[in-house]
C-alpha positions as CSV (number, residue, x, y, z in Angstrom):
1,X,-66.2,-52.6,-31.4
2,X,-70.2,-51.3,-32.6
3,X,-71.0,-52.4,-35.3
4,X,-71.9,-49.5,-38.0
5,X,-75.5,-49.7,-38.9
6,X,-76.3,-49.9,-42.1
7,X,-80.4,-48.8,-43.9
8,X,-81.4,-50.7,-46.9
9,X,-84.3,-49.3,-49.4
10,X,-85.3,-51.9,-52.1
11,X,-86.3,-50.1,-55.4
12,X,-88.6,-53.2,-57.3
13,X,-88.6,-56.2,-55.1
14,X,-89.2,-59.1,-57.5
15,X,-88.5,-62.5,-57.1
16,X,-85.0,-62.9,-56.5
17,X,-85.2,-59.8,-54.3
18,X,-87.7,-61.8,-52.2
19,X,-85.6,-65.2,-52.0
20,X,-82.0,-64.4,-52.2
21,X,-81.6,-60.6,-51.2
22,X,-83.9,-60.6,-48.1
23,X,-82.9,-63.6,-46.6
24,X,-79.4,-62.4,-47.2
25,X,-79.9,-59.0,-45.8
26,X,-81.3,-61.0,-42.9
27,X,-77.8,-62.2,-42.1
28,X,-75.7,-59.4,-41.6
29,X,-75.7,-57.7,-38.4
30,X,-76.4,-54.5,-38.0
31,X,-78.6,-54.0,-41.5
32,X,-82.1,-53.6,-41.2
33,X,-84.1,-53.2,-44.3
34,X,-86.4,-49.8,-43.6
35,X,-88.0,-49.3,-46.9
36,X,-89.2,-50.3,-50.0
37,X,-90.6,-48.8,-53.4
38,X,-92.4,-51.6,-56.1
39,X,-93.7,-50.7,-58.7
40,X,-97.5,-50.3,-56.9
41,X,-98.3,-49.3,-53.7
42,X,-100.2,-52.4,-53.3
43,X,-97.3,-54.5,-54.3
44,X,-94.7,-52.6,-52.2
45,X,-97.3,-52.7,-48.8
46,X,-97.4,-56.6,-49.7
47,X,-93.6,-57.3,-49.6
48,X,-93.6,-54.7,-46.5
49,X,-95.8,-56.9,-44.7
50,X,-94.3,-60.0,-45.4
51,X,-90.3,-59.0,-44.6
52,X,-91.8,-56.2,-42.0
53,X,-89.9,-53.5,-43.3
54,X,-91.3,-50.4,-42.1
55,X,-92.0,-48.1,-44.5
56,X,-93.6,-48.1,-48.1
57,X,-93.2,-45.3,-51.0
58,X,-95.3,-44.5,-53.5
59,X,-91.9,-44.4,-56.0
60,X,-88.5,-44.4,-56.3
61,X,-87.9,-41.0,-56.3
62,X,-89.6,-41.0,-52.4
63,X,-87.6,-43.8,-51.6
64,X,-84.0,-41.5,-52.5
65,X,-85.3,-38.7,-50.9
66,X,-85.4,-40.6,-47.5
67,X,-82.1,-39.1,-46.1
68,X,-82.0,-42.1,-43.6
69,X,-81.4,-44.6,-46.1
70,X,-77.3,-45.7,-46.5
71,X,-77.9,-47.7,-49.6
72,X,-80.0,-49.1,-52.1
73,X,-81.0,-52.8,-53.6
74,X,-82.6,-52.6,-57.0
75,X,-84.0,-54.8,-58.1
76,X,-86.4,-53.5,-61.5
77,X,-86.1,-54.8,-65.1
78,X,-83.1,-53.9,-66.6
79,X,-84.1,-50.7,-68.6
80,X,-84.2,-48.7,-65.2
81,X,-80.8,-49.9,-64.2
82,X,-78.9,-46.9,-65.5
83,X,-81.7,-44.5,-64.0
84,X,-82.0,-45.8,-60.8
85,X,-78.2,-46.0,-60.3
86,X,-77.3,-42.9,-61.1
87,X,-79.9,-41.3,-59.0
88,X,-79.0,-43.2,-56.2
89,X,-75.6,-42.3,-56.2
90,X,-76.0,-39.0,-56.7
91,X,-78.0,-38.7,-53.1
92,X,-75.3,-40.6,-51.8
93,X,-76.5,-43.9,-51.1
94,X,-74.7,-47.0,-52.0
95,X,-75.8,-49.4,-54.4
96,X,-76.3,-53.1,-55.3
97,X,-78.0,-53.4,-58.6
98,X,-79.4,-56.5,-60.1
99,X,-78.1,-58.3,-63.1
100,X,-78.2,-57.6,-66.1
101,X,-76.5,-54.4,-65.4
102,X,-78.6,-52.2,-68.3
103,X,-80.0,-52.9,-71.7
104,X,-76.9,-51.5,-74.0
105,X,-73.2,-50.7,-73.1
106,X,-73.6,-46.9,-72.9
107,X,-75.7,-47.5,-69.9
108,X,-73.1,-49.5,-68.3
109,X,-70.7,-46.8,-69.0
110,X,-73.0,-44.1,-67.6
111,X,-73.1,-46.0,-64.5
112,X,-69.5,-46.9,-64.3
113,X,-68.7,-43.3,-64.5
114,X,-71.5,-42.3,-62.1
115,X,-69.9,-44.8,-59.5
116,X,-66.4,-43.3,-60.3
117,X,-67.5,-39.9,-59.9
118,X,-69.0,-41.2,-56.2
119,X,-65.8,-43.4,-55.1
120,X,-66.8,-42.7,-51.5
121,X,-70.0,-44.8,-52.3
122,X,-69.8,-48.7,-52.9
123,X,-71.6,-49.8,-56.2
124,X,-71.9,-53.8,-56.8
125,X,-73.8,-55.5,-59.6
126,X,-75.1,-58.5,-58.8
127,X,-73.2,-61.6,-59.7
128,X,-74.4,-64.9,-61.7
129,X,-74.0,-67.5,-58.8
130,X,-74.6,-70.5,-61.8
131,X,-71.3,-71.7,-61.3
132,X,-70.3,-70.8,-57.7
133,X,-70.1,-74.1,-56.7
134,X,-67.3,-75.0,-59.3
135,X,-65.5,-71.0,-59.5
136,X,-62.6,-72.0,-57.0
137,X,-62.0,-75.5,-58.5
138,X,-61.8,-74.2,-62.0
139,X,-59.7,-70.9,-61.3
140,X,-57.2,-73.3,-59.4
141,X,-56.8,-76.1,-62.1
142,X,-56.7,-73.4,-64.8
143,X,-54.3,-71.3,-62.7
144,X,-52.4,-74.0,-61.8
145,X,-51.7,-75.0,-65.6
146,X,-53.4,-78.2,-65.4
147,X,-54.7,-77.8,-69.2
148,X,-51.5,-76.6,-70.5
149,X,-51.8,-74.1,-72.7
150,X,-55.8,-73.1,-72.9
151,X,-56.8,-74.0,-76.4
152,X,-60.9,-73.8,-76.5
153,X,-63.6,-73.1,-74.3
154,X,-67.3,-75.0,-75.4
155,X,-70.0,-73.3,-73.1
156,X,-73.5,-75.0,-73.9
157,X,-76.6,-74.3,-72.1
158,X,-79.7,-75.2,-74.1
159,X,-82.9,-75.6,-72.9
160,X,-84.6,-79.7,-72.8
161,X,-87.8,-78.1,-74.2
162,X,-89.2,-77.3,-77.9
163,X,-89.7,-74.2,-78.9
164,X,-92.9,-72.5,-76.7
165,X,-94.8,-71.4,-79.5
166,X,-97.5,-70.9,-77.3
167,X,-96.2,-69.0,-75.2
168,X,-96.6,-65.4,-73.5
169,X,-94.6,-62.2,-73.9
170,X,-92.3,-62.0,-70.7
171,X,-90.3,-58.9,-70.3
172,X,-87.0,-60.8,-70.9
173,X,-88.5,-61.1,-74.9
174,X,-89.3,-57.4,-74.5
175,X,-86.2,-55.3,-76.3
176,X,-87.6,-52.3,-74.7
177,X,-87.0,-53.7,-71.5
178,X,-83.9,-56.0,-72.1
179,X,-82.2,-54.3,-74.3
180,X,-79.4,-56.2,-75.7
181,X,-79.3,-58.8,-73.3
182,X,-80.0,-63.1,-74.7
183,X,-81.6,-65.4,-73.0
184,X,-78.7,-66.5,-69.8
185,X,-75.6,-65.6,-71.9
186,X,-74.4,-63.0,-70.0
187,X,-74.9,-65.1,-66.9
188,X,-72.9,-67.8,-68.4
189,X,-70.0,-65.0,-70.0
190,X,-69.5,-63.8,-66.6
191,X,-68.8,-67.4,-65.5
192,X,-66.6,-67.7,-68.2
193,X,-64.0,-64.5,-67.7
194,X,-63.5,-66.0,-63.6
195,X,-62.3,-68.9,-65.3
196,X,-60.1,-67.8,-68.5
197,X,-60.3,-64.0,-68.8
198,X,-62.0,-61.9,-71.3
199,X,-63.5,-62.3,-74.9
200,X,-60.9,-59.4,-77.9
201,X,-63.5,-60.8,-80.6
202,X,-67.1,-61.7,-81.1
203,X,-68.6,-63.2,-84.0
204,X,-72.9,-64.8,-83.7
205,X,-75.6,-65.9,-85.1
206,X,-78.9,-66.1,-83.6
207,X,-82.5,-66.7,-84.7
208,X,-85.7,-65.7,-83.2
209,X,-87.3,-69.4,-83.2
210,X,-90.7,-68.1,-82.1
211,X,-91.5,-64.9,-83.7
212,X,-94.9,-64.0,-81.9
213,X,-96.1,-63.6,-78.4
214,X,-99.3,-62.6,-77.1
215,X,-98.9,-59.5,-74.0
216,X,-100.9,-59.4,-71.4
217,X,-104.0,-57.8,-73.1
218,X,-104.2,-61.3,-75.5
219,X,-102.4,-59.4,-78.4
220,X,-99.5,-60.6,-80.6
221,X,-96.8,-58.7,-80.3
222,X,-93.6,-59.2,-82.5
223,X,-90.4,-60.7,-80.5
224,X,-86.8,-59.5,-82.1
225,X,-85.0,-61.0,-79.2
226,X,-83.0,-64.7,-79.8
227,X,-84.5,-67.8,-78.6
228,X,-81.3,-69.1,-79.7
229,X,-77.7,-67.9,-80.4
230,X,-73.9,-69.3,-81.0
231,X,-71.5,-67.0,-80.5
232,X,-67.5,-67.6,-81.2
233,X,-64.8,-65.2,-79.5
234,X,-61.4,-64.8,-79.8
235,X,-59.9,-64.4,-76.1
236,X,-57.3,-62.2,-74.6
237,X,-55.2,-65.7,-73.7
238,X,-55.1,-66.5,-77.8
239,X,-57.6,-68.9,-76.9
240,X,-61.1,-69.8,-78.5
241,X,-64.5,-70.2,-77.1
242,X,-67.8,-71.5,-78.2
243,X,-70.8,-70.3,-76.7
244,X,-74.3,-72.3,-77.2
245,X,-77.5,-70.7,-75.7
246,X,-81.2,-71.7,-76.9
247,X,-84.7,-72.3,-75.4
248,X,-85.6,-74.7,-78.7
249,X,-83.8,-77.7,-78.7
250,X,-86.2,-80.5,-77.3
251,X,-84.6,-83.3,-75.1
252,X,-81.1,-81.6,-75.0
253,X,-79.1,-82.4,-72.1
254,X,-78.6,-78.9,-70.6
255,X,-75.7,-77.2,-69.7
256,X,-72.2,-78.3,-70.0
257,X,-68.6,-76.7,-70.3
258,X,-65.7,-78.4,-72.0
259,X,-62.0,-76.8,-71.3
260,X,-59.2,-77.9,-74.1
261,X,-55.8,-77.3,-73.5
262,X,-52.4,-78.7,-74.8
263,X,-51.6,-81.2,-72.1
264,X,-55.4,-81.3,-70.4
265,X,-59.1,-81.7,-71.1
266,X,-61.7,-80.7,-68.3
267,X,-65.2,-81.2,-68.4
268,X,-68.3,-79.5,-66.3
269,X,-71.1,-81.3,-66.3
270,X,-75.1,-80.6,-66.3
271,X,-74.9,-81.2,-62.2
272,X,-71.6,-78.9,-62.0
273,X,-69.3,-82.2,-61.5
274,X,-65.9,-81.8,-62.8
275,X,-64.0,-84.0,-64.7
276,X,-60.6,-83.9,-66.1
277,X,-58.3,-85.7,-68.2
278,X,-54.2,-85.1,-68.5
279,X,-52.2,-86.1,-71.6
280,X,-52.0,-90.3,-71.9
281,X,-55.2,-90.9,-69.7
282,X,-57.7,-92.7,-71.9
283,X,-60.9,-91.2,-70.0
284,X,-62.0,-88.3,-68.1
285,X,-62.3,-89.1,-64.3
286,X,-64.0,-86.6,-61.5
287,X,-62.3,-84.4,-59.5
288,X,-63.0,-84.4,-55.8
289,X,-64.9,-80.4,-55.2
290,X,-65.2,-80.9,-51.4
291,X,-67.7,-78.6,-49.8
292,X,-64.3,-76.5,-48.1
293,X,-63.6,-75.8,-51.9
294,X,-66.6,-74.3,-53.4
295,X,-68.0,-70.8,-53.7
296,X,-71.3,-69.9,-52.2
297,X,-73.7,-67.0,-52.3
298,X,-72.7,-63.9,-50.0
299,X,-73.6,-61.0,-52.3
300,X,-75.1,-59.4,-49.0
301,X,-72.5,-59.7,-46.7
302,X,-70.0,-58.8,-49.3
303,X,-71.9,-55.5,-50.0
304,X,-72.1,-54.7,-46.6
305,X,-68.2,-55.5,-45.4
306,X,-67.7,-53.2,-48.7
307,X,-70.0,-50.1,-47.0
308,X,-67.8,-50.6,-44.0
309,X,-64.9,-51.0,-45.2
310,X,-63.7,-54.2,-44.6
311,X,-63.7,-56.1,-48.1
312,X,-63.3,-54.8,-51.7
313,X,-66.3,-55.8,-53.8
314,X,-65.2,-59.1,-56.3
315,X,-68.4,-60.2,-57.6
316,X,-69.6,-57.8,-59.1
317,X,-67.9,-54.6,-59.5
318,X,-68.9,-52.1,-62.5
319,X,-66.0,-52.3,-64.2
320,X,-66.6,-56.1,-64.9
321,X,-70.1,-55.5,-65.6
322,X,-69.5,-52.9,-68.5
323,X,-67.6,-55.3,-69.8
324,X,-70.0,-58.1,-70.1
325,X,-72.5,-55.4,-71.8
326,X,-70.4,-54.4,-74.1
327,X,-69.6,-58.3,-75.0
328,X,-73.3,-58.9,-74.8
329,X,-73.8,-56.0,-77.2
330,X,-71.3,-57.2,-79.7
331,X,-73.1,-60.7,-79.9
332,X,-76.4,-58.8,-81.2
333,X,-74.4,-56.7,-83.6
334,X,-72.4,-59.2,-84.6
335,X,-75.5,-61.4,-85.5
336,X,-77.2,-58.2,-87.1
337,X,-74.3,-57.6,-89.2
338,X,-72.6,-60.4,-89.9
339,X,-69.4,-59.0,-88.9
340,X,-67.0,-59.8,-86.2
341,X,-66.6,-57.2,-83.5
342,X,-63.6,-56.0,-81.9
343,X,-63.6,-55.8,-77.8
344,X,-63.9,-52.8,-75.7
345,X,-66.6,-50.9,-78.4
């Protein structure tokens, strides 16, 4: 059986566009990559030349306009998420959007309707791979009701370096760019709802540790988003969990996830080790993960059985990411507020 061909346009081609998405892409049969729009002419002729994809626009709107084009990878800041999308679908093409889906929950939504109104057309946000390698182990311990019943959920990931008071403006400390999205939380959240489902409640606080940046022109520039934020839900299980996220706390020991239940305990490590614990055991010991077990990056393959047909999209679909906007707007109002705030907003 022919395989159906599939044309690729890349709208922003930034870093993880160039080292995950490409080489992905690279995989599939039958997908070619024919175009790409950056956000220069200059830039877009560079990536051209080094992935040889034939042809370069001047913008994004060129790029949609090429009728030859099956779908789209975007890959921008998150602020042109919600444009981008929409357009895209709207001329038919299929899309796979980078994480963070868009700056603010209405966005998500816009695009979540956008895809519904287009259910012809596959639309995939990409997924946080942070904790592929650990996903299935998890989901099948938890599943299997190795903990009991699920009491807590501690989710830490805090940076080993002090505060960078020095340091330069980067889009992701731009709220006109990022919107309402903190540091990796979302990344982590994500994880966190494969594992034990989703947050009903959101109380944080958060701080802005270094209040200053200097842009590109030398300038300082006033930073509203966190360098570091604790944020406590309520879960849809009863359960509670604790997130942690910070880029200020100097010689901490990095990420870690602790899972409490009534008859089990089991920890994730800073390497993604597992270790568990039942009811009588006086220590934690590690669980074998063997390579057979563990999730791995397919985001392009997955896209493209999706366009043909032959695999429902799991990692990401919309639906998911609205949901982990509006949790990741809820943390920001929450923290502005001082209120707790109820899940869907």
């Amino acid at each position: 059986m022919a395989i159906e061909p599939i044309r690729v346009g890349l709208i922003g081609a930034g870093r993880n566009t160039r080292e995950r998405h490409m080489p992905g892409f690279d995989k599939v049969p039958g997908l070619e990559v024919a175009a790409v729009a950056n956000r220069s002419r200059a830039s877009g002729r560079a990536v051209a030349d080094q992935f040889n994809i034939p042809t370069v626009y001047d913008n994004w709107q060129e790029l949609l306009e090429d009728e030859s084009l099956d779908a789209v990878c975007i890959g921008t800041w998150p602020n042109m998420h919600r444009t981008l999308t929409v357009a895209a679908l709207e001329k038919g093409k299929h899309v796979l959007c980078e994480a963070r889906m868009a700056t603010n929950a209405q966005e998500a939504r816009e695009m979540l309707e956008a895809s519904r109104n287009r259910p012809d057309q596959t639309a995939q946000i990409v997924p946080s791979p942070l904790t592929f390698k650990v996903d299935p182990l998890l989901q099948q311990m938890i599943g299997d009701g190795y903990l009991g019943e699920l009491l807590s959920v501690e989710v830490q990931s805090c940076s080993p370096s002090f505060a960078d008071i020095d340091g330069p403006m980067h889009w992701r400390n731009d709220r006109d760019i990022s919107g309402f999205n903190i540091l990796n939380m979302g990344i982590w959240y994500e994880g966190m709802i494969r594992w034990v489902g989703r947050a009903t409640k959101v109380m944080a606080m958060a701080k802005v540790c270094v209040p200053n940046r200097r842009d590109e022109n030398g300038a300082l520039v006033p930073v509203s988003i966190p360098d570091q934020v604790n944020v406590l839900c309520e879960l849809a299980n009863g359960a509670q969990a604790h997130l942690r996220f910070s880029t200020a706390t100097g010689l901490a020991t990095g990420n870690e996830v602790w899972f409490h239940g009534t008859e089990g305990t089991i920890r994730v490590d800073n390497g993604l080790n597992v270790f568990a614990g039942k009811r009588g055991d006086t220590q934690l010991t590690e669980v074998p993960n063997p390579d057979s077990m563990q999730g791995f990056w397919r985001v392009e393959e997955e896209f493209a059985n999706a366009i043909r047909g032959t695999e429902t999209i799991t990692r990401t679909p919309f639906d998911v990411g609205l949901h982990y906007m509006e949790w990741t707007e809820a943390v920001t109002r929450s923290a502005q507020t001082g209120q707790t705030v109820a899940l869907p907003l």
